[in-house]
DOFIGU-878376 format. One record per residue (C-alpha): residue number from 1; x, y, z. Coordinates in steps of 0.1 Angstrom, whole numbers, plus 5000, padded with zeros to 4 digits. Layout:
REM residues N
ATOM     i     c1     c2     c3
ATOM   NUM      X      Y      Z
...
REM end
This chain:
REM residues 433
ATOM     i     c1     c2     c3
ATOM     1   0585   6687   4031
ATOM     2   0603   6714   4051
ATOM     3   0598   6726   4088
ATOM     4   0613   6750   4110
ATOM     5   0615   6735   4146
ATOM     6   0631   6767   4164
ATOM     7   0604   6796   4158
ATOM     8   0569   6797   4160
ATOM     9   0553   6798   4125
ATOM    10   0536   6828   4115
ATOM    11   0509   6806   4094
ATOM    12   0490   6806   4130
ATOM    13   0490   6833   4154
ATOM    14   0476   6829   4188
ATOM    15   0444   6841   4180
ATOM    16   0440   6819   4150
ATOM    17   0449   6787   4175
ATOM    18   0424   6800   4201
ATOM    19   0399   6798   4176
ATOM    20   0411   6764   4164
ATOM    21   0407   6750   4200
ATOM    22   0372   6765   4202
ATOM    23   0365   6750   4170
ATOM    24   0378   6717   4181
ATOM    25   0364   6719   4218
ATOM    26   0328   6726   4202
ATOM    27   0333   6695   4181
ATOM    28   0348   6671   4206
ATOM    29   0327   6683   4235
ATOM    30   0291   6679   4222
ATOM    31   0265   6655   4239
ATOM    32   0278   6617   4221
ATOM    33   0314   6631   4234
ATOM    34   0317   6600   4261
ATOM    35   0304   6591   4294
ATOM    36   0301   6623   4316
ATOM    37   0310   6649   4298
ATOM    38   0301   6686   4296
ATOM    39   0310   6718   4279
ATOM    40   0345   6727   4294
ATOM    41   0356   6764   4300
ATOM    42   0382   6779   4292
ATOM    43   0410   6793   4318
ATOM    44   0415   6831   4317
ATOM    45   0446   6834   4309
ATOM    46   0471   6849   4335
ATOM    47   0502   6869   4331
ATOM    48   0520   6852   4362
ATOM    49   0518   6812   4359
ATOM    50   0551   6802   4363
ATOM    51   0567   6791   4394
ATOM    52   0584   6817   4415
ATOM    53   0606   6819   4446
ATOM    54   0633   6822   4469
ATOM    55   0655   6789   4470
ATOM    56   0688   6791   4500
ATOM    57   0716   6763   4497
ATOM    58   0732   6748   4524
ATOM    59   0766   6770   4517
ATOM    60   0744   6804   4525
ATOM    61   0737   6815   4486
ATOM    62   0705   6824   4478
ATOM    63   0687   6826   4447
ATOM    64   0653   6844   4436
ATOM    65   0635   6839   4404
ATOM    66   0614   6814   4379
ATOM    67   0617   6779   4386
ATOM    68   0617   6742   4367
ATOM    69   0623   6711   4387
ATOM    70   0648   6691   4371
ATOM    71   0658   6701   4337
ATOM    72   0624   6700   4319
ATOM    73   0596   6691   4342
ATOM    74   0576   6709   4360
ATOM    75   0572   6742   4362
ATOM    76   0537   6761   4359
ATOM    77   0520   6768   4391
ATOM    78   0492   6745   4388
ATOM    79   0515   6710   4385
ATOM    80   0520   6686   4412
ATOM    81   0546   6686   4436
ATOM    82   0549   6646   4446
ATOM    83   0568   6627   4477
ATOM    84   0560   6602   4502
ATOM    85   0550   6607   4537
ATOM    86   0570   6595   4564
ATOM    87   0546   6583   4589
ATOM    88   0512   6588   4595
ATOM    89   0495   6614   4622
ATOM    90   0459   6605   4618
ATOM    91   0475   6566   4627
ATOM    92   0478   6579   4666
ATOM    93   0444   6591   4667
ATOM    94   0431   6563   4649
ATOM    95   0414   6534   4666
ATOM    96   0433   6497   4659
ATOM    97   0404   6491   4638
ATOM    98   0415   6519   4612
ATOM    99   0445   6504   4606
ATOM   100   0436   6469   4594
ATOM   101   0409   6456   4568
ATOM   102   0394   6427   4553
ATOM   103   0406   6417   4517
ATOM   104   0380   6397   4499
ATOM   105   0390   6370   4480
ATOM   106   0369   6364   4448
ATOM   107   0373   6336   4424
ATOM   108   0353   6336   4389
ATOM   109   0330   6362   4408
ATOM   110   0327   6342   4437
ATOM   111   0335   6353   4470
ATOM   112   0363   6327   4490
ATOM   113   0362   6343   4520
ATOM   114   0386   6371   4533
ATOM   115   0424   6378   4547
ATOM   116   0433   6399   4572
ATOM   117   0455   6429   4565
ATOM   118   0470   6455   4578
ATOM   119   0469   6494   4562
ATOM   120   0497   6507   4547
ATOM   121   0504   6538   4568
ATOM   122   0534   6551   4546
ATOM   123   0513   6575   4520
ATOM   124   0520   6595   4485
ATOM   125   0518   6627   4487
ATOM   126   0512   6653   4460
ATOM   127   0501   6689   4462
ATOM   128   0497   6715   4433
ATOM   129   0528   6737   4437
ATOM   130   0503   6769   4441
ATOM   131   0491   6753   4473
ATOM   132   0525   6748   4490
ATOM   133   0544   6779   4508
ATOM   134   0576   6764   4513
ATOM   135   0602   6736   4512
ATOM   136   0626   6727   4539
ATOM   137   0651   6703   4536
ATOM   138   0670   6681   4567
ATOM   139   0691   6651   4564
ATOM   140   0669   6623   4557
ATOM   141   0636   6643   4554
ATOM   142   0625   6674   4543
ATOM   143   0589   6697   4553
ATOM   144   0566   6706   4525
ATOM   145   0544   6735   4547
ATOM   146   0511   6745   4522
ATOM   147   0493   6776   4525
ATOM   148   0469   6762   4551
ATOM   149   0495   6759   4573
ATOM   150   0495   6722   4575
ATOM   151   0527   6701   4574
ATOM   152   0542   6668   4558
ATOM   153   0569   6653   4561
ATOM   154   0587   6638   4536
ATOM   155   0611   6605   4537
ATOM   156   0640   6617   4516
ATOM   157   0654   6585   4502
ATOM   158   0617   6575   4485
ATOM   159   0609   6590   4450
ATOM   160   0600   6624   4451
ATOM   161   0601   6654   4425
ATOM   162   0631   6677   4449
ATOM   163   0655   6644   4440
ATOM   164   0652   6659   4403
ATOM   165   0666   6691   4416
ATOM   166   0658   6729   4404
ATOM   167   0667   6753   4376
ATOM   168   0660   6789   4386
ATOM   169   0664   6817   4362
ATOM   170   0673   6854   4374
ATOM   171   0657   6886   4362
ATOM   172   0685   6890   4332
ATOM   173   0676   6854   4322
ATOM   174   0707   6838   4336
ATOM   175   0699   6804   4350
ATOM   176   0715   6783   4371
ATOM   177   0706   6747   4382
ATOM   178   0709   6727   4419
ATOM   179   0707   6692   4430
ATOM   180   0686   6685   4459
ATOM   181   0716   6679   4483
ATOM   182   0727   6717   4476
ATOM   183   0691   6736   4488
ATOM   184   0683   6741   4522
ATOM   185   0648   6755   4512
ATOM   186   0624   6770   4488
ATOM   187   0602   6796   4496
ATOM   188   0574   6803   4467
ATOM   189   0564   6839   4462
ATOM   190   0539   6853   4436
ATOM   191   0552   6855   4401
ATOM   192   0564   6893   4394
ATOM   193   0543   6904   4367
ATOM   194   0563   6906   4331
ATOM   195   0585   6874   4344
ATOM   196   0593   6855   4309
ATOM   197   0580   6819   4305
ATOM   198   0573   6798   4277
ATOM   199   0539   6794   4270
ATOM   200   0517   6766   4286
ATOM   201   0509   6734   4270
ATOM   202   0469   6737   4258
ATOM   203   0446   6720   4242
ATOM   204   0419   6691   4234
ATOM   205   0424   6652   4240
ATOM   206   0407   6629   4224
ATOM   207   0403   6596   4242
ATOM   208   0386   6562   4236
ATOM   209   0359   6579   4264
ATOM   210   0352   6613   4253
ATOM   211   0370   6645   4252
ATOM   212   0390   6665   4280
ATOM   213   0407   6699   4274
ATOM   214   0430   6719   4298
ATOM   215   0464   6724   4300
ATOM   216   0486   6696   4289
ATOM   217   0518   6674   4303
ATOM   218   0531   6655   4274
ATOM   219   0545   6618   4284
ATOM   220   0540   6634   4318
ATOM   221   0571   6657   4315
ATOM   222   0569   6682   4287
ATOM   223   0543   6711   4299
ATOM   224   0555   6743   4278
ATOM   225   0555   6748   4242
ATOM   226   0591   6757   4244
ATOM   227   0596   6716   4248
ATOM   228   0597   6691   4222
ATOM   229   0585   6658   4205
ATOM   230   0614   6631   4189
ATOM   231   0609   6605   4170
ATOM   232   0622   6593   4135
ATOM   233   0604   6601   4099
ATOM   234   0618   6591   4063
ATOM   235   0649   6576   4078
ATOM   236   0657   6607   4096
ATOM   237   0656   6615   4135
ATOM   238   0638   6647   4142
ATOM   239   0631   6665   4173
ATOM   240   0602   6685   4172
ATOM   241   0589   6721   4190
ATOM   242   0553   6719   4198
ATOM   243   0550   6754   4191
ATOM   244   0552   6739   4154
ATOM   245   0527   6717   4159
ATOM   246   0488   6717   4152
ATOM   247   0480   6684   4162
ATOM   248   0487   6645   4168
ATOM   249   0467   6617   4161
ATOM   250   0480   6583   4174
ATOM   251   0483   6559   4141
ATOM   252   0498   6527   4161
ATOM   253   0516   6522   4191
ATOM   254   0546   6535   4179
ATOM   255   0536   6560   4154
ATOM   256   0518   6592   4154
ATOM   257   0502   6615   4126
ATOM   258   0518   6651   4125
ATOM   259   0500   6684   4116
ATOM   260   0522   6710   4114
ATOM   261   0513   6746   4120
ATOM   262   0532   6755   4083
ATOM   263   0509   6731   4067
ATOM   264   0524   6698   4064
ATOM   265   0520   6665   4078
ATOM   266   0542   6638   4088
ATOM   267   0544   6605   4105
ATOM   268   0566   6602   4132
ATOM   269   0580   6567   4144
ATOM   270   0596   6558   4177
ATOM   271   0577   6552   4209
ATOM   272   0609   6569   4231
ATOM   273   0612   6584   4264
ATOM   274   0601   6619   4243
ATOM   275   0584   6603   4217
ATOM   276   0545   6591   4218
ATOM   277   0540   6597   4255
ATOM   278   0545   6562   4270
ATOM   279   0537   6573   4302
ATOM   280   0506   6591   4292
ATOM   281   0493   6624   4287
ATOM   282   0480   6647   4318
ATOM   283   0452   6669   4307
ATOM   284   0443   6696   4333
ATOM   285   0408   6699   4328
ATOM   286   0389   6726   4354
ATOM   287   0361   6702   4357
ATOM   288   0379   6677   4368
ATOM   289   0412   6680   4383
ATOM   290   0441   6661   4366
ATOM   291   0432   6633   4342
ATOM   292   0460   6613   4331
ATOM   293   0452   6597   4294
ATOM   294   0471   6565   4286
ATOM   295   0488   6567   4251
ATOM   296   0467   6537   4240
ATOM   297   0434   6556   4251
ATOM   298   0447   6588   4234
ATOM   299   0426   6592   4196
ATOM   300   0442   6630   4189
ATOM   301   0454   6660   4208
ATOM   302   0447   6693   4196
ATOM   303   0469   6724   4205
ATOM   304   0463   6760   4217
ATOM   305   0475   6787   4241
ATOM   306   0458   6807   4264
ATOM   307   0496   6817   4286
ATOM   308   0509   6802   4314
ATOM   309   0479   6794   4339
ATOM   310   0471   6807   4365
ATOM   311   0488   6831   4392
ATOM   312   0503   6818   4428
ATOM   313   0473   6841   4442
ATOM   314   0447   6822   4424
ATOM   315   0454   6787   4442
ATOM   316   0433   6800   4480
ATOM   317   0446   6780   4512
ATOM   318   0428   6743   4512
ATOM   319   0402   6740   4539
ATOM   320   0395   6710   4563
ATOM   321   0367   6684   4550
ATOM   322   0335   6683   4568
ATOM   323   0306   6666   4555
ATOM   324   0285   6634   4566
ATOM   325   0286   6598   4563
ATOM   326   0256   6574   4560
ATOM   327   0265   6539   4566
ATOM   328   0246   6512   4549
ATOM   329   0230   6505   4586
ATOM   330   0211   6539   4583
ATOM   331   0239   6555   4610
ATOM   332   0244   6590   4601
ATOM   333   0280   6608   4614
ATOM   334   0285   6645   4607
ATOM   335   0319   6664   4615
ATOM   336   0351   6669   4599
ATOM   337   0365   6642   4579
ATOM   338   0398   6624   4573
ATOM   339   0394   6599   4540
ATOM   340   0416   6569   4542
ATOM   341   0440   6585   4568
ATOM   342   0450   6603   4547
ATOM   343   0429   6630   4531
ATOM   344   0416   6661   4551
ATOM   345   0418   6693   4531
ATOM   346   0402   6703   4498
ATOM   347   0428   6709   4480
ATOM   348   0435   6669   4479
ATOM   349   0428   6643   4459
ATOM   350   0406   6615   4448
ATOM   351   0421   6594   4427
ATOM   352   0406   6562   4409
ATOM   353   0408   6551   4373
ATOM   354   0377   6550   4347
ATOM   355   0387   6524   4317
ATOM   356   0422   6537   4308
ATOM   357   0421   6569   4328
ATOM   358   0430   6579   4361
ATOM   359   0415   6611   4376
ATOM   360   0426   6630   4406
ATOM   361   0403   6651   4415
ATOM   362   0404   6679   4442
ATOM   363   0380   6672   4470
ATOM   364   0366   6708   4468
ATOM   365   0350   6697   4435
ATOM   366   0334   6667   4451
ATOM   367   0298   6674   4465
ATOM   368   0295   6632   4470
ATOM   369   0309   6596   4469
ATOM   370   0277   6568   4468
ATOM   371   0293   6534   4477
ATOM   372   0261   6517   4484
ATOM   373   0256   6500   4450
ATOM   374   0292   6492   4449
ATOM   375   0290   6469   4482
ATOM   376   0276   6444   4461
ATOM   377   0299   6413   4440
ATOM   378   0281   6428   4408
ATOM   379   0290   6462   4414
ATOM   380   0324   6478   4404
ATOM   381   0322   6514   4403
ATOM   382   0311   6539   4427
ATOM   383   0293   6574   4418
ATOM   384   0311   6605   4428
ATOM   385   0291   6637   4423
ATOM   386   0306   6669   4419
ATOM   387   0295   6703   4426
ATOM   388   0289   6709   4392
ATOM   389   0261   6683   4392
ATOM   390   0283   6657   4372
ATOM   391   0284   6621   4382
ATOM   392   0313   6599   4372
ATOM   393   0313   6563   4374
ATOM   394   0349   6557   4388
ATOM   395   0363   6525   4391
ATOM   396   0367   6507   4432
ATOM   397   0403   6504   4424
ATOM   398   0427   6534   4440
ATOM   399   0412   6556   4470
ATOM   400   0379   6538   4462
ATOM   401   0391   6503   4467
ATOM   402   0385   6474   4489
ATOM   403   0418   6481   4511
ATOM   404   0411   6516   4516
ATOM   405   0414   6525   4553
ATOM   406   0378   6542   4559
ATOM   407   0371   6578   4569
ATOM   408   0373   6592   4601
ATOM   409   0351   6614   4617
ATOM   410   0355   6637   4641
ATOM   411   0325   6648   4657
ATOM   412   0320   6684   4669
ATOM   413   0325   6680   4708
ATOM   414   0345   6646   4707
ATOM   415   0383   6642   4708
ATOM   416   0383   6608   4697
ATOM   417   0375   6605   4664
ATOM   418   0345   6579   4648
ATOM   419   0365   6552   4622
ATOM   420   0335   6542   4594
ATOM   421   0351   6512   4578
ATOM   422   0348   6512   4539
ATOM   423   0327   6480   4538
ATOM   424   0298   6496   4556
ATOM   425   0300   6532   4543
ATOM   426   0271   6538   4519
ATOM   427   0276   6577   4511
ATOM   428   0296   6602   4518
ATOM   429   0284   6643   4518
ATOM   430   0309   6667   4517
ATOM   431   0300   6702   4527
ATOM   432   0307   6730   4500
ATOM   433   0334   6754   4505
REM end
């Protein structure tokens, strides 16, 4: 068995991948794919989907080019930026209500009663990198200002992506990298078109519940096909390029089935940091958001590429939620909406889990959330409609859990915003936008 791992393999060209994925995506796709699924379509491919941008240090230099956070994360424009808040505004408009809730406490499906607590105000935060417009760093916070204009702040000394720090390459390819300390701020700019990148991660992931296909973070870090796989096979450690590789099917826990794009196939042992994806596999599926895939879920991944994703100017500014919310008393409240103090524009995410997956899913693609069957003990999912006419069945665990804070409303006219507990809302409408 030999291999190159260092240039792409002229057995397939990119046409000849494309096709596979088609071939694979109307294989994996069909009707008896899993619960909720669709025919998915396929991104136009874009000629400036790496990030871009303008980053000043704290000594006065500043830098202008394509950039990767850390040394091999992310670095397309439709990856997540993630932090934690510090503090919560929607807290000080809040009533006191908003800011505690009622844990149940269930035994063997009984319920014991319930325990007073009190919301965590303190929040993640995470934002596609094509929504944000800049970066600004201080001393024990730094300002993440998105297109809308809206602004978080960031407590510095929680996990965050800017503590991995940035590698930014120039227009003659030279790249230099800084620590978060070192940048003062990062201003994003559209991609100039013929900037070089490595081609996106693409393809088709096969799970234990049907099939999603977008682009692709491997173990949650690896997004380009200029990135590798390691493992050990036949004794011998190997680091792999996945632009030499077809496919992988999961054999065990720690092993994997190989197809290489020359032909061959190997197994590969070694469940490492870069081997078989312990942390998962992100699949950025246009129907649904993000969908992180845990490694025991995964059945195969199929690769393609269709480029880099799309462009800066293809992510629009988010937009406030409105809608309406029917409580399971018949009340009806219409106006714009904050979710869980903490979600207000489109470009935000729901995220809840669906038996080994987690979705996050943009509230723009949400036309719906029906919690009135999940009120009851025998109940534990909750529909969310999309626009696209798709309901999923998610999970009450994550924003549709018990502890979440409710939704305020603010109704056209009032400064004082309705709070609908969680425990009495029954559906939410969200207008389209």
């Amino acid at each position: 068995m030999s291999f190159s791992i260092n240039t792409w393999s002229p057995a397939l060209s990119v046409g000849v991948r494309l096709a596979l994925v088609a071939i694979v995506t109307s294989l994996t796709l069909g009707p008896q794919a899993g619960n909720a699924q669709t025919a998915a379509t396929t991104p136009e491919d874009a000629k400036s989907g790496a990030i871009y941008g303008r980053v000043s240090t704290e000594d006065g230099t500043v830098y202008q080019g394509r950039l990767r956070w850390g040394a091999d994360e992310e670095a397309y424009w439709g990856e997540y930026f993630n932090g934690r808040r510090e503090g919560n505004p929607w807290a000080e408009v809040a009533p006191e209500g908003a800011l505690r809730f009622n844990e149940p406490v269930r035994l063997l499906g009984l319920s014991l009663g319930n325990i007073d607590r009190r919301v965590r105000l303190d929040r993640p935060f995470m934002a596609r990198f094509g929504d944000i417009a800049r970066i600004d760093t201080r001393r024990t916070e730094f300002r993440v200002t998105l297109k809308s204009g809206s602004v978080h702040d960031m407590d510095r000394f929680e996990s965050d992506d800017l503590a991995d720090g940035v590698q930014i390459w120039d227009e003659s390819g030279k790249s230099v990298y800084l620590d978060e300390w070192s940048i003062r701020s990062i201003e994003f700019l559209e991609t100039p078109v013929g900037t070089k990148a490595p081609e996106r991660l693409y393809g088709s992931v096969t799970t234990r519940l049907g099939s999603y296909i977008g682009y692709l973070r491997w173990n949650r870090e690896q997004g380009s096909y200029a990135d590798s796989i390691e493992g050990s096979s036949g004794g011998r450690y190997l680091t792999v390029k996945f632009n030499d590789i077809l496919s992988i099917e999961r054999d065990a826990q720690d092993r994997a089935r190989i197809a290489l794009t020359d032909g061959d196939v190997m197994l590969i042992e070694g469940n490492t940091e870069r081997g078989f994806a312990p942390r998962g596999v992100y699949v950025y599926d246009s129907r649904y958001g993000r969908v992180s895939a845990a490694w025991d879920e995964i059945l195969s991944v199929r690769l393609g590429t269709v480029g880099t994703g799309p462009g800066y100017d293809d992510f629009p500014p988010g937009l406030e939620l409105t809608g309406s919310v029917r409580t399971i008393q018949g009340e009806h409240l219409t106006g714009r909406i904050v979710y869980d103090l903490d979600e207000s524009e489109t470009t935000e995410t729901l995220d809840a889990p669906l038996r080994g997956l987690d979705f996050s899913i943009p509230f723009g693609l949400i036309r719906s959330i029906n919690l009135e069957e999940g009120q009851s003990l025998s109940s534990a999912h909750a529909n969310v409609e999309l626009h696209s006419g798709e309901v999923l069945q998610l999970e009450r665990a994550g924003d549709l859990a018990d502890s979440t804070a409710g939704v305020l409303v603010f109704e056209k006219g009032r400064t004082v915003p309705h709070h609908v507990p969680f425990s009495v809302i029954a559906e939410l409408t969200f207008a389209p936008r």
